[in-house]
Residue, then its C-alpha position, 0 to 999 in steps of 0.5 A: x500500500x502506497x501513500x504519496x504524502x505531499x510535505x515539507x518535513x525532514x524525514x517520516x516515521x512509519x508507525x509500522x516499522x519503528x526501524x526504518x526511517x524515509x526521507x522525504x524530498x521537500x514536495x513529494x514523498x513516497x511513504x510505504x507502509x512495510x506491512x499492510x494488515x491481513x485483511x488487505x494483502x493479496x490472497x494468492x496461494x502463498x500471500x500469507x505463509x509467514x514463519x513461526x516458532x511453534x505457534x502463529x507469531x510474528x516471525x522478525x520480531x519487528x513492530x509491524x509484522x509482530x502488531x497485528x498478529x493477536x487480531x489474526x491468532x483470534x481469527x483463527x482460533x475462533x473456527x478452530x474452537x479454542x482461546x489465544x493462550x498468554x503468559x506473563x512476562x516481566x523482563x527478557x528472560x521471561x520473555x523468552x520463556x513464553x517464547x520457547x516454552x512447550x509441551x507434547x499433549x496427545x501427539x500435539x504441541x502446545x505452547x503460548x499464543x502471546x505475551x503479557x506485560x503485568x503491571x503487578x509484576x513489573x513492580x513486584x519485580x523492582x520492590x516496589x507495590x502496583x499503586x503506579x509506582x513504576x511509571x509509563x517510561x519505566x514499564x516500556x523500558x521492560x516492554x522493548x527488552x522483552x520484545x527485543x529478544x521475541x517474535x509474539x504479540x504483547x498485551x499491555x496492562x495498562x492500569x488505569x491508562x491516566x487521563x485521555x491526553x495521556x492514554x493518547x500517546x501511550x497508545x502511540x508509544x506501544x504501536x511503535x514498539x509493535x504491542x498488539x493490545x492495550x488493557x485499561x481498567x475502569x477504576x479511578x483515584x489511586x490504583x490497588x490491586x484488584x486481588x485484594x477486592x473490597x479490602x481495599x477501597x476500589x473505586x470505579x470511573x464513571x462510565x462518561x469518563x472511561x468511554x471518553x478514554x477509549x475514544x481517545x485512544x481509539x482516535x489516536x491509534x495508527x493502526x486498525x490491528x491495535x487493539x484497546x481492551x476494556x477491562x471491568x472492575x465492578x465484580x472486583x469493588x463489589x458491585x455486582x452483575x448488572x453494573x458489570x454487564x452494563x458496562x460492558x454494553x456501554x464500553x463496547x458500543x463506544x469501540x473497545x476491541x475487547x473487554x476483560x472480565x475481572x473476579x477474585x473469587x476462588x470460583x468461576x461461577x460469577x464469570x460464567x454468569x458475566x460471560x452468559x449475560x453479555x454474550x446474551x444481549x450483545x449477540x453478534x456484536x459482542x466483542x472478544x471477552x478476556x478472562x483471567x483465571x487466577x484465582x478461579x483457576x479450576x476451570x479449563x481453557x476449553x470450558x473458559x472457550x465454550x462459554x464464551x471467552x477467547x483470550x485466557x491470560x495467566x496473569x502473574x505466573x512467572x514472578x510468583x514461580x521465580x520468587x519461591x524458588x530464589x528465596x528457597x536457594x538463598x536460605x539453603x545457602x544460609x543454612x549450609x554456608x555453602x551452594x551444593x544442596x541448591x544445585x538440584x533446584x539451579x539451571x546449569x551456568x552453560x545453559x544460562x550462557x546458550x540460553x542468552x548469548x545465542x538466538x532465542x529463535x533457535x529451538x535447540x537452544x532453549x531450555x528443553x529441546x522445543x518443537x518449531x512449527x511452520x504456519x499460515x495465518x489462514x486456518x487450513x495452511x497449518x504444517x508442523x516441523x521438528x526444527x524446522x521454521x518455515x517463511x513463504x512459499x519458495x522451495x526447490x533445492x539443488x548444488x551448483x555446479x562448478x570446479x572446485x578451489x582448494x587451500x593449504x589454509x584450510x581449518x583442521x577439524x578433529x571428526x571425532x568430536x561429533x560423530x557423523x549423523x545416523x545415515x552418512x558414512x564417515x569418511x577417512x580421507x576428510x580434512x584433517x581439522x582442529x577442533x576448537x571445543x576446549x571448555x565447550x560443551x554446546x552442541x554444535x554441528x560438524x561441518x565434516x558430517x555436515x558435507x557427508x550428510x549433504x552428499x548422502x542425501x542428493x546434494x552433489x554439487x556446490x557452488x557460491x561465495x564465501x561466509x564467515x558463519x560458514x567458513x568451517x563448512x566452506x572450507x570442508x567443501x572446498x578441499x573435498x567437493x574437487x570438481x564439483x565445487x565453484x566458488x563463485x565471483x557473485x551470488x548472483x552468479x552461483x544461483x545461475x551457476x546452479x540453475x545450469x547444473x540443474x538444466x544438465x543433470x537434474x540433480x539439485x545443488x547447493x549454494x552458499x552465501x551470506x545474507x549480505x549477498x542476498x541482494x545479488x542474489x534477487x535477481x535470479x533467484x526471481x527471473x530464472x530459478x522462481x517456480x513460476x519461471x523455470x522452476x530451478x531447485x536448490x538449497x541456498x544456505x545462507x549464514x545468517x550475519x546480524x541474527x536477532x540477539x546476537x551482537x554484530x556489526x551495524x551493517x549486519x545488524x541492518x541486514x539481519x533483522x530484515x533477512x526472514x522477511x527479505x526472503x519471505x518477499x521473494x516467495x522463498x521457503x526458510x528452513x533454519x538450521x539449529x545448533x544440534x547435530x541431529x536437528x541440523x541434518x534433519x534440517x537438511x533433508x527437510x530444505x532438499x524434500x521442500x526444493x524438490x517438492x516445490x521446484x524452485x529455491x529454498x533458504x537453509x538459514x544458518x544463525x551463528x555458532x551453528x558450526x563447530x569453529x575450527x583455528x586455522x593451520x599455520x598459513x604456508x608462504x613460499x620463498x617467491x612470496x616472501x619479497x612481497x608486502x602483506x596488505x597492511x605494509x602495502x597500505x601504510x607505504x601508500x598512506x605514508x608516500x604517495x596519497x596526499x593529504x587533499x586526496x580521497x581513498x575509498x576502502x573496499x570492504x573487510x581487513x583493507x578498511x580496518x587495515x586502513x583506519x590502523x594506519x592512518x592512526x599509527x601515523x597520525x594521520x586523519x580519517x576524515x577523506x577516508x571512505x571505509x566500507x563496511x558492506x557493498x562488497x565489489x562496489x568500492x570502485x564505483x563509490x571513487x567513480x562518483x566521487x572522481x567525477x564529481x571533484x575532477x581536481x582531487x585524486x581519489x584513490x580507490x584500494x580494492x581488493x581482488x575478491x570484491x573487484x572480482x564480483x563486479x568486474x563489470x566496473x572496470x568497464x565503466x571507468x574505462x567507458x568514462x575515460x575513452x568516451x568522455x576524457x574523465x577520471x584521469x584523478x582515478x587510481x585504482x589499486x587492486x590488493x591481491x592476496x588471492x583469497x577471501x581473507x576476511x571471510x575465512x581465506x578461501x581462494x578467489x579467482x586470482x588465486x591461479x596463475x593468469x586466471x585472473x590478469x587484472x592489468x590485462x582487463x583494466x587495458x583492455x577496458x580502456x584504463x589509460x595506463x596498468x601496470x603490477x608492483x609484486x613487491x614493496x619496492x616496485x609500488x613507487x617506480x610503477x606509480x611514476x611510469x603511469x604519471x601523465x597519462x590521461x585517464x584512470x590507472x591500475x595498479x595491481x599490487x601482489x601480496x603475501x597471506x598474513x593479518x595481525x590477529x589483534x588487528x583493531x575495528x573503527x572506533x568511529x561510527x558510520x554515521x560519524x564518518x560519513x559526516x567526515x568525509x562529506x565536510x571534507x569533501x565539501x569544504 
């Protein structure tokens, strides 16, 4: 859904998505609305598969895919008969309890639909009583904890709601953090607790006052799927059913989404008489009733359901659980003046750890084992998988084709540590690695069972671009694929790699990337390999960088929280691999049954620290590469001689920023006419093009790497295209670094790595650089760079260079934003 908004302001905040911000021109801007509501979106086959982690739940966690999620789960749930399940919460970890937490009941999962936000044990949790005490700013603080390690919707106690002006921007405030429903109880003066009943003093609003405030936030809201809850005292302060069923009537005639039935006593007898009476003379126009059995906690869902409710909130569980059981340990310490007793009562400290540190949406890392169901919000789309996550609907795997690279730096991994899955064969002549398990004890998967696994069940053919996260099954697929291994200059290009083995033999074959690189990827995926094109399949597995909870570089950050929807957008089916070896190779097999079944791609999603980690072997430098300077000496002889301090360097992405930024501060120099990549990979050249264009009088030195200058090679076409064409870019100096690897990914080889497979000088001549030339040691950089001087156009000079990075090498203590703001006051003084 598209609105063009015509306005003269700096930027808009979509109230779906608090994390993207759009920039309008000053006369017209387009402001996209990033996730429209169910009702409105396109009913094809697939338009509303989505992911889920044992139950329908917004699968990114962000504010506009988690928001409308309660009203779709109420939907559904009414023709499958039965309540949302909620849970309270009261902080992450809790949180993350209501996420995870399941059981098996007759062959069938069950787990929690939602999350509560108490304000009881909001303030029982900070020591102090639920009068209020803890304020509005303080409650959300909580709130964005929880949801930022979830994906399900959030109800929200919201005690009173304060005045109408208020309750405005409270509703306002949760929309953006992507709550689903708002509470607001009808009492007045200070608040008390509504378990204590008439032992205290319980005074109800006038219904005047709280229909007003319900239609203040019902005027404030931005999105129809958020819901505001009524919920009624009257049974509470003792005034009986017909002042309950009254207003009831009165608040859902003036637009409650919902309202919430309130009782103390220990039986549901005077709830079931509420719900009797309100459903009777409300009829069809009733509203969604909440119950909270707490006190009545004798009955079941499923009568609760039957007679009338379709939300049942337990309502302060967690807290009341966590308190008896920390008191207990804290006087068994006491009385034994030691911790051992406890210890049976105590979750292990490395589960604390896994539980934490790793992605809360990985099944096998929560407390117990969990079971992950694939959903569609639409009743009939239900599919459940063990360890197995499912987004969209684009499933067809298969390897790609190409010859294979190898590397005498590839990681050694002690096989015995994991033994291969059930099924696969072990094979004697893997490659030797060293496990780096010292002091571990997390499950995590064997990247040499892994590739066993892969080829026993079809997958016989690999292709793609190398990944961190990846890196110790790259490296395993590198040394024992052979001639069934590309790596590939681009992502892109080991989709089409893929698709034309396929074409050839109709096995499916396997691709590899990062997440970073899905955008290179799009193209194919969706004009060649989609099913409604020539229905290509293969399993892409996709190391996933910046993976919710997990501490990243902003750059990955950016591109993790989007990665599930990105795919989603595509059509593409996600299965994500967990952690454990059993549940990573069943994750396998489901990626190759649903590519065949579906006949395009399918996403295997890798989230970090899946594979087990390997140290690399000592590298090997020949004698011929021993004259050669490594990146970082090349790079501080180019700061330190040549690049002058008017001129522009652009880093290409990796070790060569930081290596640049390193420099630069071990010289005592400034960052500010740096550009230091820290994504776009291949694209630095064209940055120092737009740069060197539109400054004619400044050289801009653009040191790139031979990797990224390889995955788009087709910019040496254009530089040249400028200079022969138009006499531009003659302030241009394009420095290859070549070491002949993926260094910062995990040393995996490039094109370059054989001898005249890759001669850049060649290309950059043959493409129309006015001068090229090779500097393969530190001393030939000057006599190379002065040959070149006086001629008119852009130069290359490749520079060879020896393997070897500094292991205590640094990262760029300045922000990205901050350094933009550098180079562009640089640039523009």
């Amino acid at each position: 859904f598209v609105v063009f908004a015509r306005s003269s302001t700096a930027s808009i905040r979509t109230p779906w998505d608090r994390s993207t911000t759009f920039y309008a021109a000053p006369l017209t801007a387009m402001y996209r609305v990033p996730f429209a509501p169910l009702a409105t979106r396109a009913c094809g086959p697939n338009a509303f598969k989505t992911l889920a982690v044992r139950s329908l739940s917004a699968s990114t966690g962000l504010p506009g895919d988690r928001l409308p999620v309660l009203r779709q789960l109420l939907a559904k749930y009414k023709e499958e008969g039965r309540v949302v399940r909620v849970l309270e919460t009261h902080n992450g970890l809790t949180g993350l309890i209501a996420e995870t937490a399941s059981v098996e009941v007759d062959g069938k999962t069950v787990d929690y639909d939602g999350m509560w936000s108490s304000s009881l044990t909001a303030s029982a949790a900070k020591g102090k009583p639920d009068i209020e005490t803890v304020d509005t700013t303080e409650r959300l603080a909580l709130v964005s904890e929880t949801l930022d390690v979830t994906s399900k919707p959030m109800i929200y106690d919201a005690d009173t709601g304060g005045k109408p002006e208020i309750f405005r921007f409270t509703v306002r405030s949760l929309e953006k953090l992507g709550v689903s429903a708002a509470i607001i109880e009808d009492k007045a003066g200070l608040k008390q607790n509504s378990l204590f009943g008439t032992e205290r003093k319980q005074e109800l609003e006038t219904i005047e006052n709280f229909v007003a405030k319900i239609k203040a936030g019902q005027a404030a809201k931005t999105s129809p799927e958020f819901m505001i809850v009524a919920r009624l005292e009257a049974l509470i302060a003792g005034h009986g059913q017909e002042e309950a069923l009254k207003r009831a009537i009165a608040f859902t005639e003036a637009g409650a989404d919902a309202v919430m039935i309130h009782s103390k006593e220990k039986s549901p007898a005077e709830v079931l008489e509420f719900l009797a009476a309100y459903h009777g003379a409300m009829g069809e126009r009733a509203v969604p009733v909440i119950a909270v059995p707490t006190t009545y906690n004798v009955i079941t869902e499923a009568e609760l359901y039957d007679a009338g409710v379709s939300i049942v909130i337990y309502a302060n569980h967690m807290l009341r659980a966590a308190y008896p059981s920390m008191l207990s340990v804290a006087e068994s310490i006491l009385t034994n003046t030691r911790s051992l007793e406890a210890d049976a009562d105590l979750l292990p400290v490395k589960k604390v750890i896994t539980m934490i540190d790793e992605n809360p949406l990985n099944p096998s890392l929560a407390p117990e084992k969990p079971t992950v169901v694939a959903t569609s919000p639409l009743p009939s789309g239900a599919r459940a998988f063990s360890t197995v996550a499912r987004a969209g609907g684009f499933s067809r795997v298969g390897p790609i084709g190409s010859r294979s690279f190898s590397t005498k730096s590839a990681p050694q991994v002690d096989k015995a540590v994991t033994p291969p899955a059930t099924g696969t064969k072990a094979q004697s002549n893997g490659p030797e690695m060293i496990a780096n398990t010292e002091g571990k004890t997390d499950p995590q998967v064997c990247p040499v069972s892994a590739y066993e696994h892969a080829r026993a069940i079809g997958l016989n053919f690999f292709t793609g671009v190398p990944d961190s996260l990846l890196s110790p099954f790259c490296h395993v697929v590198a040394t024992e694929a052979e001639q069934d291994h590309v790596i590939a200059a681009n992502e892109g290009s080991a989709i089409a790699t893929a698709a034309g083995y396929h074409f050839a033999t109709g096995e499916v074959p396997m691709v590899y990337l990062q997440n970073s690189g899905l955008g290179n990827a799009v193209n194919p995926i969706m004009s060649l390999a989609h099913k409604e094109v020539y229905g290509t399949p293969m399993v892409v597995v996709v190391g996933w960088r910046g993976c919710p909870g997990h501490k990243d570089e902003p750059q990955h950050v950016v591109q993790g929280r989007q990665t599930v929807a990105q795919l989603e957008s595509l059509g593409v089916s996600t299965v994500i691999m967990p952690n454990d070896q059993d549940g990573a190779m069943e994750s396998m097999q489901q990626a190759v049954d649903m590519a065949r079944a579906e006949g395009q791609p399918v996403a295997l999603l890798v989230p970090p620290k899946t594979f087990q980690p390997a140290k690399k072997a000592p590298v090997e430098i020949s004698a011929a590469d021993q004259v050669k300077p490594t990146r970082e000496e090349a790079i501080e002889a180019l700061l330190t001689e040549f690049v002058g301090p008017n001129d522009a360097v652009v880093g290409t992405t990796g070790f060569c920023s930081r290596e640049i930024y390193e420099s630069r501060k071990r010289l005592g120099q400034s960052n500010e006419s740096d550009f230091l990549s820290v994504g776009s990979m291949g694209h630095a050249l064209s940055i120092a093009q737009g740069i060197a264009l539109a400054q004619p009088d400044r050289t801009v030195w653009c040191l790139d790497g031979d990797g990224a200058s390889i995955m788009h090679l087709g910019n040496l076409a254009t530089t040249g295209a400028l200079s022969s064409s138009y006499g531009q870019l003659s302030n241009l100096r394009h420095i290859i670094l070549n070491n002949r690897v993926h260094d910062s990914v995990g040393a995996q080889p490039t094109a370059a790595t054989y001898d005249g497979a890759v001669d850049f000088p060649a290309l950059a001549n043959a493409t129309g650089y006015a001068a090229a030339g090779t500097a393969p040691t530190a001393a030939d950089i000057g006599p190379a760079l002065e040959e070149m001087n006086g001629k008119v156009g852009p130069k290359l000079l490749e520079i060879q260079l020896k393997l070897g990075t500094r292991s205590d090498l640094g990262r760029p203590k300045t922000s990205t934003l901050d350094a933009a703001v550098a180079l562009k006051s640089f640039l523009q003084k």
